[in-house]
SEDRENRO-143756 format. One record per residue: residue number from 0; residue in three letters; x, y, z of N, C-alpha, C in turn. Coordinates in nm, 3 decimals. Atoms other than C-alpha are relative to their C-alpha. Layout:
REM SEDRENRO-143756
num; residu; n_px; n_py; n_pz; ca_px; ca_py; ca_pz; c_px; c_py; c_pz
NUM; ALA; X; Y; Z; X; Y; Z; X; Y; Z
...
***
This chain:
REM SEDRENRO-143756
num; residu; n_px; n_py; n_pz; ca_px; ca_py; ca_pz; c_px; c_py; c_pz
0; UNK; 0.062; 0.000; 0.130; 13.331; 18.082; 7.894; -0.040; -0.142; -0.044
1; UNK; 0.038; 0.178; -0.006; 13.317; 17.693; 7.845; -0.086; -0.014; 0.097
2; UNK; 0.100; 0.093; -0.070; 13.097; 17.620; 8.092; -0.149; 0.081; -0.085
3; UNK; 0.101; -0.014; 0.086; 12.878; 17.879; 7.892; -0.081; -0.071; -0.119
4; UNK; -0.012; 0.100; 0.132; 12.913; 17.690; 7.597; -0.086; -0.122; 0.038
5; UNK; 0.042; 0.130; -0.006; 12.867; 17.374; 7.730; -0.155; -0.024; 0.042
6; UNK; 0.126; -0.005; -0.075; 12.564; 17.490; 7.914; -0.139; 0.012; -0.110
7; UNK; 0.107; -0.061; 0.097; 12.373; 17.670; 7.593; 0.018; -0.060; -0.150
8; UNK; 0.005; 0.058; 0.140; 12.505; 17.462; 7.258; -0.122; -0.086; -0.043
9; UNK; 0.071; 0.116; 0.029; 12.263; 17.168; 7.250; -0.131; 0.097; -0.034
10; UNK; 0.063; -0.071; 0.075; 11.995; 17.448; 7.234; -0.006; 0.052; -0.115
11; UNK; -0.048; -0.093; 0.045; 12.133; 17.664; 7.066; -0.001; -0.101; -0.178
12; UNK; -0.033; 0.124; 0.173; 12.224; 17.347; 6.736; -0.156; -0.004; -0.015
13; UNK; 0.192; 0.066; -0.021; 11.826; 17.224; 6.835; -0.036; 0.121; -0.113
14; UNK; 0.093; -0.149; 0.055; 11.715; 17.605; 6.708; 0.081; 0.005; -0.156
15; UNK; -0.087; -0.064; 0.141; 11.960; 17.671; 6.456; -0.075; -0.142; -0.155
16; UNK; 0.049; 0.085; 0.096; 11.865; 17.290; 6.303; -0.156; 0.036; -0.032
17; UNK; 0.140; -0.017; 0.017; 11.490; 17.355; 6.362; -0.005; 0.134; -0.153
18; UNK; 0.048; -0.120; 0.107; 11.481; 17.709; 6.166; 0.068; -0.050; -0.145
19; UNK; -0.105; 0.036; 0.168; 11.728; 17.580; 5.847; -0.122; -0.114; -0.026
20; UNK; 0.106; 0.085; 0.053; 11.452; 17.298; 5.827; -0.143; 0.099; -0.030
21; UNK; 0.099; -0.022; 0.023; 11.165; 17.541; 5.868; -0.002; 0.107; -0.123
22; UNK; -0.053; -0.129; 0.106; 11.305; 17.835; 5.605; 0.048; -0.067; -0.139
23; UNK; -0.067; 0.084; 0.089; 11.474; 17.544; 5.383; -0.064; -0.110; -0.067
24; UNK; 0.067; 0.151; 0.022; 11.362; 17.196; 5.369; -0.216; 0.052; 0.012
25; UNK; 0.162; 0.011; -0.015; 10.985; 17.243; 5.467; -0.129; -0.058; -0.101
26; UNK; 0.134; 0.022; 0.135; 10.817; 17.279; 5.146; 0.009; -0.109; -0.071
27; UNK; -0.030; 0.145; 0.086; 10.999; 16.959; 5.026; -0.101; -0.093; 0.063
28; UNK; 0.071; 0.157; -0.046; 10.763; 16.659; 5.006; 0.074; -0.054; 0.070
29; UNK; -0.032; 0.114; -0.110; 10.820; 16.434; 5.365; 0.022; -0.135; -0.111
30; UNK; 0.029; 0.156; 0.118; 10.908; 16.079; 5.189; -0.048; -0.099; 0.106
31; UNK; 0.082; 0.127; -0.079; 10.714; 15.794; 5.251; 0.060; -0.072; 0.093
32; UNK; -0.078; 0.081; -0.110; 10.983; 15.628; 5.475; 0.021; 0.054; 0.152
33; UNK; -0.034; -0.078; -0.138; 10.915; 15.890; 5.758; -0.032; -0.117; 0.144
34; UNK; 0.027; 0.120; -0.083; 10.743; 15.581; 5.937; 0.106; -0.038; 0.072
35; UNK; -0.079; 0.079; -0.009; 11.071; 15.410; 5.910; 0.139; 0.139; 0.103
36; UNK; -0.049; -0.059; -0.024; 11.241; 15.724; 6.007; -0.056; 0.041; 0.190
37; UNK; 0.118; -0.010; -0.116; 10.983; 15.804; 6.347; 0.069; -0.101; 0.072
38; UNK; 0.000; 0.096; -0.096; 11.030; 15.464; 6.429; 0.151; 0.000; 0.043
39; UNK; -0.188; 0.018; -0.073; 11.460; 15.452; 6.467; -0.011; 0.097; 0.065
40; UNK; -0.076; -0.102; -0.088; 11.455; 15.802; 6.608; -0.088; -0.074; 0.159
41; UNK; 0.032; 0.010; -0.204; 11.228; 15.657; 6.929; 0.056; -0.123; 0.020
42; UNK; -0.104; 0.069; -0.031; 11.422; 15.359; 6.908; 0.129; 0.076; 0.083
43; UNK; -0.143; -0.060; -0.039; 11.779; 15.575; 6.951; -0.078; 0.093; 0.131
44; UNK; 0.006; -0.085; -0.136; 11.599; 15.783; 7.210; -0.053; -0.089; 0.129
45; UNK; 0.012; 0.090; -0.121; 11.496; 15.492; 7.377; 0.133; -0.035; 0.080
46; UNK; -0.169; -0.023; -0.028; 11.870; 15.403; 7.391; 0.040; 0.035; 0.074
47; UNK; -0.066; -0.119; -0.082; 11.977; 15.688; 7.486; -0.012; 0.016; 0.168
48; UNK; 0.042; -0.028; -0.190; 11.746; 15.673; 7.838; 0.051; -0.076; 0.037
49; UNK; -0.062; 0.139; -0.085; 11.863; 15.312; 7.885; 0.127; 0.053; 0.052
50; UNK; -0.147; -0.044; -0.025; 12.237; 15.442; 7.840; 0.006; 0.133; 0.078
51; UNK; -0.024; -0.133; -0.082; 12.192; 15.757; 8.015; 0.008; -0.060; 0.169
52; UNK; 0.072; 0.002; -0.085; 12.004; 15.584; 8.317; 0.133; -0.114; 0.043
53; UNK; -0.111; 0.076; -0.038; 12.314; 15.292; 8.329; 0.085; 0.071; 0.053
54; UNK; -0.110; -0.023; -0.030; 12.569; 15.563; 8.333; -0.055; 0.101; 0.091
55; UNK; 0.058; -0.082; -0.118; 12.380; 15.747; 8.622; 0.019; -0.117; 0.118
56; UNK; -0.044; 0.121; -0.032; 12.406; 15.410; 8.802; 0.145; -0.076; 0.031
57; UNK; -0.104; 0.020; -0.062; 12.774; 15.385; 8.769; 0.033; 0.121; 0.082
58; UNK; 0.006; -0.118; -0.085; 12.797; 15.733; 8.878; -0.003; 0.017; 0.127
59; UNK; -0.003; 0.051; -0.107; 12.660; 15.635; 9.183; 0.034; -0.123; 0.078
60; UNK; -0.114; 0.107; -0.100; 12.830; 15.340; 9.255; 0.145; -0.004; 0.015
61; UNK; -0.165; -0.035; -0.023; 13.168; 15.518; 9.249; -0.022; 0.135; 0.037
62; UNK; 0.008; -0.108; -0.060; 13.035; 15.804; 9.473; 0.093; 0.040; 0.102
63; UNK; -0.109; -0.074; -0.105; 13.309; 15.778; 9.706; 0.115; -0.036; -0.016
64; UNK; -0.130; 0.005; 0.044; 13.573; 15.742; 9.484; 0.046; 0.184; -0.021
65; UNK; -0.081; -0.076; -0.002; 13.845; 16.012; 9.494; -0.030; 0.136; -0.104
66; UNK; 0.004; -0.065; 0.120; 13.732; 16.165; 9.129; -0.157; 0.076; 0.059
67; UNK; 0.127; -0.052; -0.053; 13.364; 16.187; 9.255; -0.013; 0.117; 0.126
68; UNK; 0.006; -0.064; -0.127; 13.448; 16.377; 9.608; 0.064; 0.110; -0.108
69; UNK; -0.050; -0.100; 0.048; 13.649; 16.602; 9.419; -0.100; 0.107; -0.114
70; UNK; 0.125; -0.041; 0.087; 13.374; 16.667; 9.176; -0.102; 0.095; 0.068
71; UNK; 0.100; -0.037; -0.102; 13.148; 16.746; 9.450; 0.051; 0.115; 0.076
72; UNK; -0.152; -0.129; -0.085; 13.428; 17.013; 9.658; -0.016; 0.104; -0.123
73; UNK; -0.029; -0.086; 0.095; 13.441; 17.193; 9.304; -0.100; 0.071; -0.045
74; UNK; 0.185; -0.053; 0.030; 13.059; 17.221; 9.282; -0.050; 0.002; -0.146
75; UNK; 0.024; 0.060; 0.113; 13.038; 17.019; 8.926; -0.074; -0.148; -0.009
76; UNK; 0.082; 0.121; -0.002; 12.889; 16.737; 9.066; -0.145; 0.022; -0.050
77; UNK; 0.116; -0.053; -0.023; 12.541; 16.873; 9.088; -0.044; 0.076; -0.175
78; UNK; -0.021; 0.009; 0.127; 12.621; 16.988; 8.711; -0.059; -0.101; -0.074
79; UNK; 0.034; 0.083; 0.098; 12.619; 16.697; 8.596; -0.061; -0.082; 0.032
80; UNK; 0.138; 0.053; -0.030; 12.365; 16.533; 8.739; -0.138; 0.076; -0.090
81; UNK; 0.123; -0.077; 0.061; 12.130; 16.800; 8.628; 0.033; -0.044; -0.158
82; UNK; -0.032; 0.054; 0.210; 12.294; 16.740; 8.247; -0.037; -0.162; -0.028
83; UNK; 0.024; 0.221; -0.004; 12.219; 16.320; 8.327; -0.219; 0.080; -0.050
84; UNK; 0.109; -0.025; -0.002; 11.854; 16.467; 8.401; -0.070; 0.045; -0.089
85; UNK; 0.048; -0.041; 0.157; 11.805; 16.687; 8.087; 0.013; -0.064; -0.112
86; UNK; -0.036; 0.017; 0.167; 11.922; 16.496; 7.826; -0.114; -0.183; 0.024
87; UNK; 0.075; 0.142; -0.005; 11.713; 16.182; 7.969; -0.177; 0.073; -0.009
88; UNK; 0.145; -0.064; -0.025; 11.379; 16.443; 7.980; 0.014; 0.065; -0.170
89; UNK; 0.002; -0.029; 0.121; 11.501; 16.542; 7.617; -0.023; -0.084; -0.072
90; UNK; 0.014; 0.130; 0.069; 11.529; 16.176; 7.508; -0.183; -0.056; -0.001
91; UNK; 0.158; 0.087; -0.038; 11.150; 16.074; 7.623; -0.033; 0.128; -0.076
92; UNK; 0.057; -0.064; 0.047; 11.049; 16.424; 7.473; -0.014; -0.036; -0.178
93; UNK; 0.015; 0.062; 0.103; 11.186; 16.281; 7.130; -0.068; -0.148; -0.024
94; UNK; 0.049; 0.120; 0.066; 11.036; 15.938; 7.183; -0.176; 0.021; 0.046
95; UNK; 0.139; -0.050; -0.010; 10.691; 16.125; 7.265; -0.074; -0.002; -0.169
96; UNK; 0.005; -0.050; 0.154; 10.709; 16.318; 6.937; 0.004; -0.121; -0.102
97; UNK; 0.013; 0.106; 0.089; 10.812; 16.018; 6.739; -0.058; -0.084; -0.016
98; UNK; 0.135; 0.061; -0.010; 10.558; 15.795; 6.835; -0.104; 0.070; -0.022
99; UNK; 0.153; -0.054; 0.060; 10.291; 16.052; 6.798; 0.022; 0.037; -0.174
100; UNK; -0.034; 0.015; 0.133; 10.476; 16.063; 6.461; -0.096; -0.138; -0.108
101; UNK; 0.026; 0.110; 0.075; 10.420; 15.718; 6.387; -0.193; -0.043; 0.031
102; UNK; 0.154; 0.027; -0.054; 10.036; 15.715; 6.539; -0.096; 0.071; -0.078
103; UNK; 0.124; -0.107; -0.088; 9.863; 16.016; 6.520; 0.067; 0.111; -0.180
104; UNK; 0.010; -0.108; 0.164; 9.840; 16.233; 6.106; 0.016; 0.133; 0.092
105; UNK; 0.059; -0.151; -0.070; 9.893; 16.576; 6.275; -0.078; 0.069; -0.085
106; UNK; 0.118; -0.051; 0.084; 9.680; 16.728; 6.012; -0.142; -0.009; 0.036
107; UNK; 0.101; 0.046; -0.089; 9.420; 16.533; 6.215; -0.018; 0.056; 0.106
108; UNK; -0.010; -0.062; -0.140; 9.503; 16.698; 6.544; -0.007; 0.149; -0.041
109; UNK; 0.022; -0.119; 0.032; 9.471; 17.013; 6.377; 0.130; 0.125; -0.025
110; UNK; -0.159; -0.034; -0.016; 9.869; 17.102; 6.382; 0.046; -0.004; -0.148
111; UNK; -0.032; -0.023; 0.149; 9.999; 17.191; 6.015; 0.090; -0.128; 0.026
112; UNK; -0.123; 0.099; 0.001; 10.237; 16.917; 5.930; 0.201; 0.059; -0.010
113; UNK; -0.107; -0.040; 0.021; 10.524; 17.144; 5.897; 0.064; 0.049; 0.125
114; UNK; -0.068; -0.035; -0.133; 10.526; 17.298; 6.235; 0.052; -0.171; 0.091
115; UNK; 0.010; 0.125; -0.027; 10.505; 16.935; 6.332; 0.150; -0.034; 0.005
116; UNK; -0.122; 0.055; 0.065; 10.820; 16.818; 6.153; 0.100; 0.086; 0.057
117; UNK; -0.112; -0.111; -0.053; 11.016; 17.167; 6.292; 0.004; -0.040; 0.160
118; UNK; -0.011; 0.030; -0.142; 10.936; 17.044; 6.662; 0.031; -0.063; 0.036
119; UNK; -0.087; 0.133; -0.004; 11.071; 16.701; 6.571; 0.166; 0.000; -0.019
120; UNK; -0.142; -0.031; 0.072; 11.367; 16.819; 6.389; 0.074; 0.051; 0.119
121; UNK; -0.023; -0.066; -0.095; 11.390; 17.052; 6.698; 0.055; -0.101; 0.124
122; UNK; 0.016; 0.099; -0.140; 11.372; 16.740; 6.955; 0.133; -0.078; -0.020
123; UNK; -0.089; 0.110; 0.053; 11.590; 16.505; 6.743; 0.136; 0.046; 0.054
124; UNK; -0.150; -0.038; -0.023; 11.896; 16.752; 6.726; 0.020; 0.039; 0.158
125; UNK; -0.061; -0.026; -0.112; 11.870; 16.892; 7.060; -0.009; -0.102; 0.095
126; UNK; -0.034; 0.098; -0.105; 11.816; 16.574; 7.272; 0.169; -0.099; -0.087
127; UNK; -0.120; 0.051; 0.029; 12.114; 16.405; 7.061; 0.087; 0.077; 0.040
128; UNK; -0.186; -0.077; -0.055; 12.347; 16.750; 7.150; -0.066; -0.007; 0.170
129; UNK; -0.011; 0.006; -0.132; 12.238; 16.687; 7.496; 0.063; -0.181; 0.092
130; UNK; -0.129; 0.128; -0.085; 12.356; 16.299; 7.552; 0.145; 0.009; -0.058
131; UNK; -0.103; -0.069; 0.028; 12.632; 16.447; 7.358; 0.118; 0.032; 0.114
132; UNK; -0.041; -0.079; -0.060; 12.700; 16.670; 7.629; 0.021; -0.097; 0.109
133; UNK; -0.022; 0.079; -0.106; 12.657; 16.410; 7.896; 0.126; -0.102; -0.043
134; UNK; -0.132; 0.100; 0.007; 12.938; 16.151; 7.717; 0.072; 0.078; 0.021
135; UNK; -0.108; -0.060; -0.014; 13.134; 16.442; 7.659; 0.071; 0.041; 0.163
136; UNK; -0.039; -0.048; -0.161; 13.169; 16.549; 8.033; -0.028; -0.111; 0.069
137; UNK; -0.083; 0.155; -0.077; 13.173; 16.187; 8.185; 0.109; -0.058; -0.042
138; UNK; -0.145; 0.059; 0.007; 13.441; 16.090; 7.972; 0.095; 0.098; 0.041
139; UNK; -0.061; -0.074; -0.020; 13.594; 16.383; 8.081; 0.049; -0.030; 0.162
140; UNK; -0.019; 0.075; -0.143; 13.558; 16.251; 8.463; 0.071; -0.105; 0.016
141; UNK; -0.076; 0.139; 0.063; 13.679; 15.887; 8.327; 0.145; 0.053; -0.022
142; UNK; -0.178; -0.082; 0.054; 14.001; 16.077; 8.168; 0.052; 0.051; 0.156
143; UNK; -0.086; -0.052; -0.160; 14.126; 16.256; 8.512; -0.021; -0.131; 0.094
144; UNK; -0.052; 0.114; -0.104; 14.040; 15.932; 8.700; 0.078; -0.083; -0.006
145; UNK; -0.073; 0.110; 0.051; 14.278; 15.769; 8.513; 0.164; 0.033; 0.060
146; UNK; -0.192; -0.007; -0.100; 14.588; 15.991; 8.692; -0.017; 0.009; 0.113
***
């Protein structure tokens, strides 16, 4: 059941945040500081790839430590690689969006501004519950290598 979990939450928050913004918030006037807002989230998702892409890096330079082989025998390695992979293809998806935030009026592109804001909202929460998911289950690797 946990590995369910762990597998389907980060969606699962992404949707739940998206619709409570699109049913809730929506109709509220955006405030003028969305600029300022655009610009930190592709900042933090820039981040995020740097720090994802480092701790993919140690990953593999302690591939034939004891914690790692064992990882690999249990058939969780390959896990979490793929979870390194998504949450770094979630992070560039939010620093897409947020730059075409800060560029590009969607009203101009022909895109309501609201669906706009629900696909951001959508990006924001679920690439954050996905490097989430990646600290949570490397420090979890870190913790058992420690006995």
């Amino acid at each position: 059941m946990r590995g369910r979990i762990e597998k389907w939450y980060p969606l699962a928050i992404g949707l739940m945040a998206m619709f409570l913004y699109y049913f809730t918030a929506s109709n509220i006037k955006l405030p003028n500081s969305m600029q300022n807002i655009f610009s930190a989230a592709a900042n933090l998702s820039a981040i995020a790839i740097g720090f994802l892409g480092a701790t993919m890096a140690i990953l593999l330079s302690i591939s034939h430590s004891r914690v790692i082989k064992a990882l690999k025998q249990a058939g969780k390695y390959t896990r979490l690689i793929n979870y390194f992979n998504s949450a770094i293809k979630a992070s560039f998806c939010l620093a897409i969006l947020s730059f075409l935030g800060l560029v590009v009026d969607a009203v101009i592109i022909g895109l309501p501004q609201k669906i706009f804001i629900c696909a951001w909202v959508f990006s924001l929460i679920f690439s954050g519950a996905m490097v989430y998911r990646v600290i949570d289950v490397f420090s979890e690797i870190l913790r058992s290598a420690k006995d």
